[in-house]
Backbone as JSON Lines, residues from 0, in Angstrom:
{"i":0,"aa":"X","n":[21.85,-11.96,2.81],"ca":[20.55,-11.42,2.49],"c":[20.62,-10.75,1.12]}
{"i":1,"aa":"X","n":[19.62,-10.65,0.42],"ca":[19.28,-10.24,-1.08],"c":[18.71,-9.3,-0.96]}
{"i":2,"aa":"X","n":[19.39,-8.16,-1.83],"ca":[18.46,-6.79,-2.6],"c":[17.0,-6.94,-2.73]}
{"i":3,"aa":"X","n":[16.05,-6.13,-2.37],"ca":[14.31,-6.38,-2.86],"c":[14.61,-6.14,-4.75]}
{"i":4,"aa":"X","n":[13.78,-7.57,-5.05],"ca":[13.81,-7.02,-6.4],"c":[13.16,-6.32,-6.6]}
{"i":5,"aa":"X","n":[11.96,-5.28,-6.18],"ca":[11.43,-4.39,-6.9],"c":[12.25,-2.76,-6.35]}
{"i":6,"aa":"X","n":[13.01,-2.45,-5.44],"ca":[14.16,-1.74,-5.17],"c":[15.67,-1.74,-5.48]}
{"i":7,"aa":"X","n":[15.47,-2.78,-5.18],"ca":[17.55,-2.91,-5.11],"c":[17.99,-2.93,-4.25]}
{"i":8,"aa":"X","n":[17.59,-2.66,-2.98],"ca":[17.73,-1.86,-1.55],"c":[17.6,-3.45,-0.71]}
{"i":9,"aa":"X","n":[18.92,-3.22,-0.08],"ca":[18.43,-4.43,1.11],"c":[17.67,-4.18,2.3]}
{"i":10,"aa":"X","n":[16.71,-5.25,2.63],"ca":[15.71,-4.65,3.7],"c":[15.79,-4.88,4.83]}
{"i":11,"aa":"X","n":[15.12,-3.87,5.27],"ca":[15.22,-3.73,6.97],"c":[15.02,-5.0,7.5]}
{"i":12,"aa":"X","n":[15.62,-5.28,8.7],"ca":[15.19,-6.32,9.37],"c":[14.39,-5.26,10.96]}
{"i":13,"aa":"X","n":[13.57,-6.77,11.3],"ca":[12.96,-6.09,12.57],"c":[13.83,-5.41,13.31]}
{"i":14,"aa":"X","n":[15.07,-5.44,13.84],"ca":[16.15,-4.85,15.04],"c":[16.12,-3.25,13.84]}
{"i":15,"aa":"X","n":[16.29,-3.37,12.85],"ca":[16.56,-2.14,12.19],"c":[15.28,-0.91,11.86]}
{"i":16,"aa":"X","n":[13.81,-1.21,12.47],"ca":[13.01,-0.63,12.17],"c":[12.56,0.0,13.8]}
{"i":17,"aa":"X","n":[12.09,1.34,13.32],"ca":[12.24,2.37,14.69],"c":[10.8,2.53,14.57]}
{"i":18,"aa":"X","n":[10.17,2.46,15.51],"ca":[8.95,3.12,15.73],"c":[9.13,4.77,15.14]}
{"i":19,"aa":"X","n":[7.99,5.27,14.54],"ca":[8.57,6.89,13.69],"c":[9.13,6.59,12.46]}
{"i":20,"aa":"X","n":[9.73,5.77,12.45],"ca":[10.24,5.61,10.86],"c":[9.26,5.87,9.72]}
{"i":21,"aa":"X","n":[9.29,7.0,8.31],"ca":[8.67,7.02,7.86],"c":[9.14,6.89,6.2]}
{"i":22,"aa":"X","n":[8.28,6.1,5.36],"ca":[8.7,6.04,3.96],"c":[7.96,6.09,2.44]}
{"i":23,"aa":"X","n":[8.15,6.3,1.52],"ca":[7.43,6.49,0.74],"c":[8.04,5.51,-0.51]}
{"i":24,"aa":"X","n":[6.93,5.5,-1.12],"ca":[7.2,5.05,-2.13],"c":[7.37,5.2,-3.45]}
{"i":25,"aa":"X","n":[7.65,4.45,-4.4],"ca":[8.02,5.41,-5.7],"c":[6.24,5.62,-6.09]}
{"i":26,"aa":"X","n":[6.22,6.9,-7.23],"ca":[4.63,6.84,-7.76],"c":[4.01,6.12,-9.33]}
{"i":27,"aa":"X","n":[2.73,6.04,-8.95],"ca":[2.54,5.36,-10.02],"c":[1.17,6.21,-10.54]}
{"i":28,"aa":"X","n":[0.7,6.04,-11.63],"ca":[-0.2,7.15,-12.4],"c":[-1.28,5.95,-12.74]}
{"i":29,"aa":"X","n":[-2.36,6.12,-12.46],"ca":[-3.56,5.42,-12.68],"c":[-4.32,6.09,-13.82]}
{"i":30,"aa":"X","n":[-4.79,5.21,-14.84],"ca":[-4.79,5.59,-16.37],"c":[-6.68,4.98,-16.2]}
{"i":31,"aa":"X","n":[-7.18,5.86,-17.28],"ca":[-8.62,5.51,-17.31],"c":[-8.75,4.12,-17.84]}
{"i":32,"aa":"X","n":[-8.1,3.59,-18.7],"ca":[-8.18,2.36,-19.14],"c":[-7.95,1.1,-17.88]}
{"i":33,"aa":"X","n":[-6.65,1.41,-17.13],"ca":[-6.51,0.92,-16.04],"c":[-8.26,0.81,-14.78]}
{"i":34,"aa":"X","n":[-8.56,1.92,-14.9],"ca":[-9.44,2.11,-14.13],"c":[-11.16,1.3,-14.34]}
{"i":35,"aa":"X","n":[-11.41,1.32,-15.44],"ca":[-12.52,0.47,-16.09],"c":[-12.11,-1.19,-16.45]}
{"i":36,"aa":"X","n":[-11.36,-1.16,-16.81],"ca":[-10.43,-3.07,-16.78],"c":[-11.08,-3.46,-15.23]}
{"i":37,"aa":"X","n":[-9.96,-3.02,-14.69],"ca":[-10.47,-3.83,-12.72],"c":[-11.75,-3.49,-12.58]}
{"i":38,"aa":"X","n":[-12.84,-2.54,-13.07],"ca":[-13.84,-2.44,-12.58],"c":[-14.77,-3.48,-13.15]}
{"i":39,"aa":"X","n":[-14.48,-3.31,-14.2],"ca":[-15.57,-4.89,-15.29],"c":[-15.23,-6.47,-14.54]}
{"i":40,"aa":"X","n":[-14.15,-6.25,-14.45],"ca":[-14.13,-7.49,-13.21],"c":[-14.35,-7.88,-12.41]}
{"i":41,"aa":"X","n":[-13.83,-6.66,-11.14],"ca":[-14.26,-6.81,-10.19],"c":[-15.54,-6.17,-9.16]}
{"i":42,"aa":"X","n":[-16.04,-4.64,-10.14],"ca":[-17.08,-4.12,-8.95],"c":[-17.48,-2.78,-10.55]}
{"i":43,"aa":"X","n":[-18.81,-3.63,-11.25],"ca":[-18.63,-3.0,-12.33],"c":[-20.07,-1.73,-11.76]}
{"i":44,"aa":"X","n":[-19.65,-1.08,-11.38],"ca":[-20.72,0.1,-10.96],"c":[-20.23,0.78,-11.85]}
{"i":45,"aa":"X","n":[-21.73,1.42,-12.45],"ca":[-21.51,2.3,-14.0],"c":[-20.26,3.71,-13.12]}
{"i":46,"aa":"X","n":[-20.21,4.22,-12.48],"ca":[-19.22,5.28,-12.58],"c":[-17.55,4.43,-11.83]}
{"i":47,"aa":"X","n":[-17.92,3.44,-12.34],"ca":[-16.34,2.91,-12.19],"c":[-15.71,2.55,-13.58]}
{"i":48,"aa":"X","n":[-17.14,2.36,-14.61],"ca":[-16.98,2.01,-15.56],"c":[-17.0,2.69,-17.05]}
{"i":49,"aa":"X","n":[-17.91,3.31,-16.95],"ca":[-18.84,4.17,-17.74],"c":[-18.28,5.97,-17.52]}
{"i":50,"aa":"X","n":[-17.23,6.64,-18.16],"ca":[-17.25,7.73,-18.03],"c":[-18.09,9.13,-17.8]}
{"i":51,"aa":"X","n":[-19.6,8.62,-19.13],"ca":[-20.53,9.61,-19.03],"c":[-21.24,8.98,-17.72]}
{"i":52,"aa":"X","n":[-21.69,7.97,-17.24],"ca":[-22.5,7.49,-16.02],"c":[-21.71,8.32,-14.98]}
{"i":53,"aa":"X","n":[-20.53,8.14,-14.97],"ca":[-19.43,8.68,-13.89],"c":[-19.93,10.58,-13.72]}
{"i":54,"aa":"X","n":[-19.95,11.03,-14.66],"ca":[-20.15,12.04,-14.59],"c":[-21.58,12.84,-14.35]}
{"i":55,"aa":"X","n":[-22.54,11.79,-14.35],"ca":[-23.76,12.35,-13.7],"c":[-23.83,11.82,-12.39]}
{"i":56,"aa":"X","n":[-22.95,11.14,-11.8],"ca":[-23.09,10.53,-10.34],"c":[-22.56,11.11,-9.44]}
{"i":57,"aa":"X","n":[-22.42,10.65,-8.32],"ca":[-22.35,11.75,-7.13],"c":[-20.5,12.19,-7.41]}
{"i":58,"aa":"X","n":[-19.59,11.61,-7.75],"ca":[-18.65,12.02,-8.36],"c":[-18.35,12.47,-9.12]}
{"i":59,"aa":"X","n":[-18.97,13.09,-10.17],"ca":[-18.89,14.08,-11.62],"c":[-17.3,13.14,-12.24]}
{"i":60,"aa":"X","n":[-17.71,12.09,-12.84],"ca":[-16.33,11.45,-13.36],"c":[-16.32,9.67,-12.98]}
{"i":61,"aa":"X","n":[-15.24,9.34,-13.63],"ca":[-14.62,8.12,-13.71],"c":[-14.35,8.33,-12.32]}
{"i":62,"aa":"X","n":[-14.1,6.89,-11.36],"ca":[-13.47,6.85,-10.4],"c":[-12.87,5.2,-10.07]}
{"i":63,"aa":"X","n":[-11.75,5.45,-9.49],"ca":[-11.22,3.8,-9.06],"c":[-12.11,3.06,-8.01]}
{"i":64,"aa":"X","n":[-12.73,2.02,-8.44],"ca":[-13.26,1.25,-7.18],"c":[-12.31,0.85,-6.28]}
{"i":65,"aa":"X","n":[-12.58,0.91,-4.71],"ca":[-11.9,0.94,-3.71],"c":[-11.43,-0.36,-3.33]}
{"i":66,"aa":"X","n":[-12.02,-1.46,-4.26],"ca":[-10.79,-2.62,-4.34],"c":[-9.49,-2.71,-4.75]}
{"i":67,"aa":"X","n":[-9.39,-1.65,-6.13],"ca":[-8.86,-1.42,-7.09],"c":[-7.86,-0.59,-6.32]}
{"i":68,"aa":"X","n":[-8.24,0.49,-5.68],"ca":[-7.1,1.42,-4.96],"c":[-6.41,0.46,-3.34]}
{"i":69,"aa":"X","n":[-7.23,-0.47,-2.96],"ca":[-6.14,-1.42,-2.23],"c":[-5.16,-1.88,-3.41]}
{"i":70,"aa":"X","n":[-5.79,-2.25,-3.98],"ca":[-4.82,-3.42,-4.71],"c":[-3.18,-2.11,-5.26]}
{"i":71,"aa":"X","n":[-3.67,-1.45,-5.37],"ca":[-2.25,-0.12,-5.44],"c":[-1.85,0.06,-4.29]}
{"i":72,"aa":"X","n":[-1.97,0.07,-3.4],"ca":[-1.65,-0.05,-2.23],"c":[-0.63,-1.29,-1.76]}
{"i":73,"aa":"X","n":[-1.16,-2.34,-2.24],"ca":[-0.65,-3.39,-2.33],"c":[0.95,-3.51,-3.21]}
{"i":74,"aa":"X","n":[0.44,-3.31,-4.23],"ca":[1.44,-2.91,-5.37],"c":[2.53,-2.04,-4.68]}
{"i":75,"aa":"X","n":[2.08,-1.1,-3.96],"ca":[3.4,0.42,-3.96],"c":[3.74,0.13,-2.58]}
{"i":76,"aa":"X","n":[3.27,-1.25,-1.43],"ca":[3.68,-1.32,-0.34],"c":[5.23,-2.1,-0.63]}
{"i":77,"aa":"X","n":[5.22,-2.76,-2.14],"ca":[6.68,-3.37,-2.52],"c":[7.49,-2.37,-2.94]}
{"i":78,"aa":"X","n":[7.09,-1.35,-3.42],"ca":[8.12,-0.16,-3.88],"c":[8.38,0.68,-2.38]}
{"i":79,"aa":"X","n":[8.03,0.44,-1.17],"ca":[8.87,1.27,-0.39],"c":[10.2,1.36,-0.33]}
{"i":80,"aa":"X","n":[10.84,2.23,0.49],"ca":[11.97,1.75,-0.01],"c":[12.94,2.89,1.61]}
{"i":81,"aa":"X","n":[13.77,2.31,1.98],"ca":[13.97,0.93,1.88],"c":[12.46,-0.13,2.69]}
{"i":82,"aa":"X","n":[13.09,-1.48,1.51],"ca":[11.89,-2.35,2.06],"c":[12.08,-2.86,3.52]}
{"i":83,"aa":"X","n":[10.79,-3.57,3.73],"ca":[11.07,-4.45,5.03],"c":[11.0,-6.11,4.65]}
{"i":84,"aa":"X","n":[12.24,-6.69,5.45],"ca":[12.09,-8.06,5.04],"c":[10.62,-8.99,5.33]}
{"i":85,"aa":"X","n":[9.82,-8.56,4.67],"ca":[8.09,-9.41,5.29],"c":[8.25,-11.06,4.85]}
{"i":86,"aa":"X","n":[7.46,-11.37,5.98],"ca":[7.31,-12.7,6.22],"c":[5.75,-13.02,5.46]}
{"i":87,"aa":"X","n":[4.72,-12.09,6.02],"ca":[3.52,-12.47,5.71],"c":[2.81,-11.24,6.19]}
{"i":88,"aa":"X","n":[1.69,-10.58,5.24],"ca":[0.69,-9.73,5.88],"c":[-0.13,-10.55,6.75]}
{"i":89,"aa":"X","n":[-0.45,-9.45,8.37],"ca":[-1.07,-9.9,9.05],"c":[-2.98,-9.11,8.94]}
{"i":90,"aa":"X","n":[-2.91,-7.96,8.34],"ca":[-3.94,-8.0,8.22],"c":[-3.9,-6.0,8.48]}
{"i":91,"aa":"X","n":[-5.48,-5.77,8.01],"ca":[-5.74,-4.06,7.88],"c":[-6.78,-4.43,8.87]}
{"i":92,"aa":"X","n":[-7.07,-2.73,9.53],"ca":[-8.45,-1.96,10.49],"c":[-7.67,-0.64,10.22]}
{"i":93,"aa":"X","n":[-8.9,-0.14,10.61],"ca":[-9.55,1.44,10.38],"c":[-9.15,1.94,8.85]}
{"i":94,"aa":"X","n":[-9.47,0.95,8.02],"ca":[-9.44,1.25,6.62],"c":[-10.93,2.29,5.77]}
{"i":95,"aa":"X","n":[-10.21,3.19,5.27],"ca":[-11.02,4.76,5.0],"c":[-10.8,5.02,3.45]}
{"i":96,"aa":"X","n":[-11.71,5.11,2.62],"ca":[-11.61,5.51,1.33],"c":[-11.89,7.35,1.85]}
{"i":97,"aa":"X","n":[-10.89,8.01,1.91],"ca":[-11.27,8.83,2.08],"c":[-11.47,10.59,0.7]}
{"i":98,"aa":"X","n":[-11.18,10.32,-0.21],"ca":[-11.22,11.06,-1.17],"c":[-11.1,9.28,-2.88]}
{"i":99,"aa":"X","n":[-11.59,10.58,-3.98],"ca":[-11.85,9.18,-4.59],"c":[-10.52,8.89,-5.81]}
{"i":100,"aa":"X","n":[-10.13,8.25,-6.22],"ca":[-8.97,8.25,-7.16],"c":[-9.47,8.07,-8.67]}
{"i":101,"aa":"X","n":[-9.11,9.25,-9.42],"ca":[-9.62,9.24,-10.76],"c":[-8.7,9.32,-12.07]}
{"i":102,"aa":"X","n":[-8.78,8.95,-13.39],"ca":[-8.11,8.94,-14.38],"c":[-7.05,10.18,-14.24]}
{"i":103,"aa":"X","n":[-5.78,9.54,-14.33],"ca":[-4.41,10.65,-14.42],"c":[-3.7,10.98,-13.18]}
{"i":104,"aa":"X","n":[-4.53,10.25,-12.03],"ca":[-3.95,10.31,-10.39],"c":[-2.43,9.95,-10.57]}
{"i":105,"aa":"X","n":[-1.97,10.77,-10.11],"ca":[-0.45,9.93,-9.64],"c":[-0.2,9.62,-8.39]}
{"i":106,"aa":"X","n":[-0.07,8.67,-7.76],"ca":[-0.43,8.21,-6.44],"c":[1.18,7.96,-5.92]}
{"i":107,"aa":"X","n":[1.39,7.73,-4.53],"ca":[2.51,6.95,-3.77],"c":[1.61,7.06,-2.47]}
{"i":108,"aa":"X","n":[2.37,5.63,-1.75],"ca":[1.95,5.16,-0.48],"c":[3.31,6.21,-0.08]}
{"i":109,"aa":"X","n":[2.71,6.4,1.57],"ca":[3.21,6.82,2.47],"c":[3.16,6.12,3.74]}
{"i":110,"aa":"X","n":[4.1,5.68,4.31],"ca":[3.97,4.4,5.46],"c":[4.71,5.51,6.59]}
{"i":111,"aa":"X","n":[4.22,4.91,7.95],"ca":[4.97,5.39,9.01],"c":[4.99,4.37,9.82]}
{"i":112,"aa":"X","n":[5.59,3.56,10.79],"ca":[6.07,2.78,11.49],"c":[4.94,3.24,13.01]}
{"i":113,"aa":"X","n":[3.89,2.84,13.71],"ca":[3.35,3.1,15.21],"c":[3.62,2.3,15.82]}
{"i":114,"aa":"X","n":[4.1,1.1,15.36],"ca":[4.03,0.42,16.85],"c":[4.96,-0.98,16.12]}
{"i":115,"aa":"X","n":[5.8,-2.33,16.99],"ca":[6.57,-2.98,17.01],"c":[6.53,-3.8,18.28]}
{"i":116,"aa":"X","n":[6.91,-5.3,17.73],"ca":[7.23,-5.8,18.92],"c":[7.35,-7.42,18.9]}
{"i":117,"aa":"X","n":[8.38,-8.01,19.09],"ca":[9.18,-9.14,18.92],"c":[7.81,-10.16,19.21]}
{"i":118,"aa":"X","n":[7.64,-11.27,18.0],"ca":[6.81,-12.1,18.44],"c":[7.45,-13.43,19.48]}
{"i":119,"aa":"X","n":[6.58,-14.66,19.82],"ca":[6.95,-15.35,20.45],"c":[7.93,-16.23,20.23]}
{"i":120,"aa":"X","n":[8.22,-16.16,18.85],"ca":[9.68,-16.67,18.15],"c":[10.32,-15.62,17.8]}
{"i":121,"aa":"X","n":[11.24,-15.77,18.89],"ca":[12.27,-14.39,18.91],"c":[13.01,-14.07,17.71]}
{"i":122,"aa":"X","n":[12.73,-14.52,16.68],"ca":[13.21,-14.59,15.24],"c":[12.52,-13.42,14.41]}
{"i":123,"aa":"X","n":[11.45,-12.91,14.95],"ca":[10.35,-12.28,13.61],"c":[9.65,-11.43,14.8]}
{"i":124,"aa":"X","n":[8.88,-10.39,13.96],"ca":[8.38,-9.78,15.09],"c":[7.08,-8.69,14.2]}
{"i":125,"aa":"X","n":[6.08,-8.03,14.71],"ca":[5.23,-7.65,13.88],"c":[5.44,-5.73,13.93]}
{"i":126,"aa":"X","n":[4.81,-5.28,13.13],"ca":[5.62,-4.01,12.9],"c":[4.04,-3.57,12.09]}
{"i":127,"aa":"X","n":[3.59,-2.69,13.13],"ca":[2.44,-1.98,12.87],"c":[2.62,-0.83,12.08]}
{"i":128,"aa":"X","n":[2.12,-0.09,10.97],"ca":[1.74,1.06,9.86],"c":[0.92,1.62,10.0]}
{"i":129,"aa":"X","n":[0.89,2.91,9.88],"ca":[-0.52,3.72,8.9],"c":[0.37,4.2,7.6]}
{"i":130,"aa":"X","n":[-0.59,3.19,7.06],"ca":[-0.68,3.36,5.36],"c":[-1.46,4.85,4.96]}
{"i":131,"aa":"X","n":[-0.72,5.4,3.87],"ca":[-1.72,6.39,3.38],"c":[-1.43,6.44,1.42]}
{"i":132,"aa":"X","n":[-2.19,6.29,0.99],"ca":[-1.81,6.43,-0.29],"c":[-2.77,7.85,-0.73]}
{"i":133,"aa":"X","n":[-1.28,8.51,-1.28],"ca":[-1.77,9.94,-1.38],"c":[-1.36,10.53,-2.61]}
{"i":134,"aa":"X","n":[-2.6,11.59,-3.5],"ca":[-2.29,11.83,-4.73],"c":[-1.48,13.19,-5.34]}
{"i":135,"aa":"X","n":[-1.31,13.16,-6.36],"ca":[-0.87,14.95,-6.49],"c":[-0.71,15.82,-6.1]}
{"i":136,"aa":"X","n":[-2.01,16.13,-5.72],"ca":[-2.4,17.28,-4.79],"c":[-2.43,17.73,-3.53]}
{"i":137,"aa":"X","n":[-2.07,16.01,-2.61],"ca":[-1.46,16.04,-1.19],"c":[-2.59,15.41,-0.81]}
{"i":138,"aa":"X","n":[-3.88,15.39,-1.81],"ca":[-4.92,14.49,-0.43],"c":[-4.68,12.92,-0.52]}
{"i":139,"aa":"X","n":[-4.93,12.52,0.64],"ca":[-5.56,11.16,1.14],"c":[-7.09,10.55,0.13]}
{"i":140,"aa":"X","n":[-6.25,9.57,-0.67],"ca":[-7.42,8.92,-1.25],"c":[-7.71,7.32,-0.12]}
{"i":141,"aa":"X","n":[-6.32,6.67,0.84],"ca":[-6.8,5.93,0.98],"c":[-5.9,5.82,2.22]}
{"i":142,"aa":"X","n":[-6.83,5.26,3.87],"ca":[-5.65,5.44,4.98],"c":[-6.15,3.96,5.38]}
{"i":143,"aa":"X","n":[-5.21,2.93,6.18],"ca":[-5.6,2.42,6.64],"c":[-4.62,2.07,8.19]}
{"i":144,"aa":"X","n":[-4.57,1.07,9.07],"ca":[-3.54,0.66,9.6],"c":[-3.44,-0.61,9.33]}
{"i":145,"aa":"X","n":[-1.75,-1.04,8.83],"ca":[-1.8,-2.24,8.63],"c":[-0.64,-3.0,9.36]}
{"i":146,"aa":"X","n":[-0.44,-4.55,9.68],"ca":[0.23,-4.98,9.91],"c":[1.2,-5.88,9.62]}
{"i":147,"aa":"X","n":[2.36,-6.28,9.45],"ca":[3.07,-7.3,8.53],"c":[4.28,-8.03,9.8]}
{"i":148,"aa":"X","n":[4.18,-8.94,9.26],"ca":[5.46,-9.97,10.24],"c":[6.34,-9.63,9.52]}
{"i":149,"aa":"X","n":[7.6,-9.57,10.2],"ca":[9.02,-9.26,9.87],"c":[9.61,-9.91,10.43]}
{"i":150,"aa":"X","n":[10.96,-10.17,9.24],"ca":[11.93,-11.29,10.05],"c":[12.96,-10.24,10.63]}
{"i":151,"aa":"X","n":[13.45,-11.04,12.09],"ca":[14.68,-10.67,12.52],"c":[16.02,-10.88,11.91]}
{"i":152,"aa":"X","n":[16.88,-10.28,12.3],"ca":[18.58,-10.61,11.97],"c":[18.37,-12.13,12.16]}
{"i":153,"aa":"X","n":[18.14,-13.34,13.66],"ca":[17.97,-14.6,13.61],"c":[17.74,-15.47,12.51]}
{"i":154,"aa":"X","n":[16.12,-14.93,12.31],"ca":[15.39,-15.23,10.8],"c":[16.81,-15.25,9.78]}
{"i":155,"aa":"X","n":[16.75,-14.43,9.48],"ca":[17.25,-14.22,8.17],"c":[19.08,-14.53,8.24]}
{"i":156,"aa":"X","n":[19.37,-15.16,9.4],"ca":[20.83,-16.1,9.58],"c":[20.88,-17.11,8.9]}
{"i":157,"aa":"X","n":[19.3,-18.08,9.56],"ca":[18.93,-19.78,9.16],"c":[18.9,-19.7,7.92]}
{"i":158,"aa":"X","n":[17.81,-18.08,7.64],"ca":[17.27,-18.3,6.04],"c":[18.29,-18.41,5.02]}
{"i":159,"aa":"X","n":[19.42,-17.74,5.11],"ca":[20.61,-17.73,4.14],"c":[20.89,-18.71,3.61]}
């Protein structure tokens, strides 16, 4: 088995992940330029875009559109560390923008392990999360629960 290239760290396999297990990830700083780019693309609402608009709107400011803060999410679910050997995301629920992410945030995901359990190919197995990506200051800009297939020790025998 191979180091994660975005760690170095070899990753967990399913037998090695505990329900409770909890991890974080390295942080990353969301820049106003960053923040208006993804928004012109993808969800150009003047206070995603527009600093002074931002600041007469119900947010007083620039803010990340909440595509934009998955997609970091996404990003910093590869910097956990140690990683997990994933097969494939299975999918998010009870996903919450719950505070908003603005120019100079320094963010890291925070993962905790709820739930596990060997799929029908005893090889891989799925390994339930609550995601939280959380800023500076300790709040929750973004929670969700998510799920990902993981390979077993089996898996990752053949895969070699």
């Amino acid at each position: 088995m191979k180091a994660s290239s975005t760690t170095g760290v070899l990753p967990l396999l399913l037998e090695d992940i505990e329900v409770g297990l909890e991890l974080e990830s390295e942080a990353t700083t969301v820049d106003e330029d960053e923040i208006r780019t993804f928004a012109e693309r993808w969800d150009p609402q003047v206070f995603h875009v527009d600093p002074e608009a931002g600041r007469a709107s119900i947010f007083g400011g620039l803010v990340a559109c909440s595509a934009h803060v998955f997609s970091i999410q996404s990003r910093l679910a590869h910097r956990l560390s140690p990683p997990f050997l994933v097969l494939a995301g299975l999918g998010a629920r009870e996903l919450r923008f719950e505070n908003p992410v603005r120019p100079g945030d320094r963010l890291v995901l925070r993962a905790r392990v709820v739930a596990k359990r060997v799929a029908r190919r005893g090889d891989r197995g799925v390994v339930e999360q609550e995601l939280r990506i959380v800023n500076q200051r300790g709040e929750t800009a973004m929670r969700m629960l998510g799920s990902v297939l993981v390979a077993g020790r089996a898996y990752s025998e053949v895969a070699s």
